[in-house]
Residue frames relative to the residue before (quaternion, step in Angstrom):
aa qw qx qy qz dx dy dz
X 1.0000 0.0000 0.0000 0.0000 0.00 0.00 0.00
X 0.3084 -0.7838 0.5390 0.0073 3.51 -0.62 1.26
X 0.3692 -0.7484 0.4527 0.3141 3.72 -0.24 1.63
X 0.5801 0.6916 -0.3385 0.2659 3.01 0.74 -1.86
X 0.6040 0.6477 -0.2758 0.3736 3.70 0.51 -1.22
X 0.2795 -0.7323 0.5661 0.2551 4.11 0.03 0.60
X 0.5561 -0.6758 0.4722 0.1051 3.17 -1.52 1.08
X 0.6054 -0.4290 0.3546 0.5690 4.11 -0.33 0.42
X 0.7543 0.4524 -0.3294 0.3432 3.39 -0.07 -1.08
X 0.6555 0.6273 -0.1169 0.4040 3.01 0.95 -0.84
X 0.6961 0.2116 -0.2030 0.6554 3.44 1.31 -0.71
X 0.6023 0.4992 -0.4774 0.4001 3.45 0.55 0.24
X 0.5276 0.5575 -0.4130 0.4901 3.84 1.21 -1.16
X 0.8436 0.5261 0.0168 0.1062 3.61 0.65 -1.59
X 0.6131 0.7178 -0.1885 0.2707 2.18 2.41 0.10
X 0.3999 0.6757 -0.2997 0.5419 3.73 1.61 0.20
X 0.5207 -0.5758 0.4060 0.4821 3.57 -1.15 0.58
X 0.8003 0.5177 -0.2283 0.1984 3.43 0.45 -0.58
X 0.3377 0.6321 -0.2547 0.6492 2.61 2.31 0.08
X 0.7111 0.3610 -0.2835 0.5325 4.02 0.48 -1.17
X 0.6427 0.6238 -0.3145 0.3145 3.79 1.06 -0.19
X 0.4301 0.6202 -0.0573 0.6535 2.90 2.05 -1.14
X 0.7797 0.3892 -0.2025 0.4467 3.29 0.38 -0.83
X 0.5838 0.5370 -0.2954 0.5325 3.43 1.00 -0.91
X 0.7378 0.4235 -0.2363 0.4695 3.77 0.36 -1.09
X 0.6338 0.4175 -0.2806 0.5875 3.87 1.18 -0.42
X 0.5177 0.6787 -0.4850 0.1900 3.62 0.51 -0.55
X 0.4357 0.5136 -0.5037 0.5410 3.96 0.88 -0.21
X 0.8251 0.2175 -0.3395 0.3958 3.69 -0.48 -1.26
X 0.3083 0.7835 -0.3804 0.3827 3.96 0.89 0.26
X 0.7685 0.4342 0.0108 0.4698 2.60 0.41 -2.22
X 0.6177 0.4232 -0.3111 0.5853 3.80 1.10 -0.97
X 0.8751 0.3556 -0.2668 0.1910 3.66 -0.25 -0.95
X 0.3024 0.8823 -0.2504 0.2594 3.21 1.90 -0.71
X 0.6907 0.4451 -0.0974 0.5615 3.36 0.76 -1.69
X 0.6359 0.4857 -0.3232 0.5053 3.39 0.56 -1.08
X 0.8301 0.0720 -0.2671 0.4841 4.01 0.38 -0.69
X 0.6500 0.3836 -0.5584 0.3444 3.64 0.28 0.02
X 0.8204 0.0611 -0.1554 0.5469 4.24 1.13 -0.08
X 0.0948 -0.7557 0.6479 -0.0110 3.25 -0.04 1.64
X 0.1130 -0.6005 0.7914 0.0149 3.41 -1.62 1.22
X 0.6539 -0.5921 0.4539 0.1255 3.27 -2.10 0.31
X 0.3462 -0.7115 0.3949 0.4668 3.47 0.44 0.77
X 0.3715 -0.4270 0.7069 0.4243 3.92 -1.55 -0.04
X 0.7906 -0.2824 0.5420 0.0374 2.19 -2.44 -0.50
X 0.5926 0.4738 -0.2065 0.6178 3.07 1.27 -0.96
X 0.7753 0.3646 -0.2557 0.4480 3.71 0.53 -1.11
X 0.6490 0.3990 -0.4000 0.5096 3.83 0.88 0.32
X 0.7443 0.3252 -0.4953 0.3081 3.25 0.95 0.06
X 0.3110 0.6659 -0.5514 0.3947 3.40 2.05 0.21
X 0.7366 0.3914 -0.3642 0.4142 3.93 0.12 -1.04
X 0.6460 0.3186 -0.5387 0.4371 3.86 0.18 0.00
X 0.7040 0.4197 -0.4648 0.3350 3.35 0.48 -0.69
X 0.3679 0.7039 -0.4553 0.4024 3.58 0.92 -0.21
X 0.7600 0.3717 -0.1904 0.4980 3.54 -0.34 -2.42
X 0.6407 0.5567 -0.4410 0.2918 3.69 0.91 -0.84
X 0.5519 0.5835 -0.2880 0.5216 3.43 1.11 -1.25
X 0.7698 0.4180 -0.3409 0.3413 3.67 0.32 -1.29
X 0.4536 0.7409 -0.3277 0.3714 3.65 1.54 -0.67
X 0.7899 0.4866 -0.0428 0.3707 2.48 0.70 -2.02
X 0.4472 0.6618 -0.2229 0.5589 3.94 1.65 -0.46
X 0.7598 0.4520 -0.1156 0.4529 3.25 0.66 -1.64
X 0.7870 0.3114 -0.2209 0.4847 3.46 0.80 -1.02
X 0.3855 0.5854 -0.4475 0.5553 4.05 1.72 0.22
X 0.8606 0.1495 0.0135 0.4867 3.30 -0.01 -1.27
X 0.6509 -0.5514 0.4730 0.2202 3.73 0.15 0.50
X 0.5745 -0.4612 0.6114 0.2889 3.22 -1.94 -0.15
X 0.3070 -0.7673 0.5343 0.1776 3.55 -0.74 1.27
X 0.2250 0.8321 -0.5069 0.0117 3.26 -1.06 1.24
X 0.7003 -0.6281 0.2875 0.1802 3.60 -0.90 1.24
């Protein structure tokens, strides 16, 4: 099964220029979310502790250096 490949809804909503316009200007968040709803998988283990260690890092950034103001 090929993500890339638009989903019924998707070619039906899209079929009108103004639809393919709409579409063109959304196509990033497409391209990201697709996979995520047409084959949803369960995160590991490994990838939840990638996101705490992430927000941790970002915490840690934020509370070094502060809110950034002009």
């Amino acid at each position: 099964m090929d993500t890339d490949l638009p989903t019924y809804l998707e070619a039906k909503l899209f079929c009108n220029t103004f639809g393919k316009l709409c579409w063109v200007i959304l196509q990033p968040f497409f391209y990201a979310l697709r996979p995520v709803i047409t084959y949803p998988k369960t995160p590991t283990n490994l990838e939840i502790i990638n996101v705490i260690v992430q927000l941790a890092f970002d915490a840690l950034v934020y509370y070094l250096c502060g809110e950034y103001s002009a």
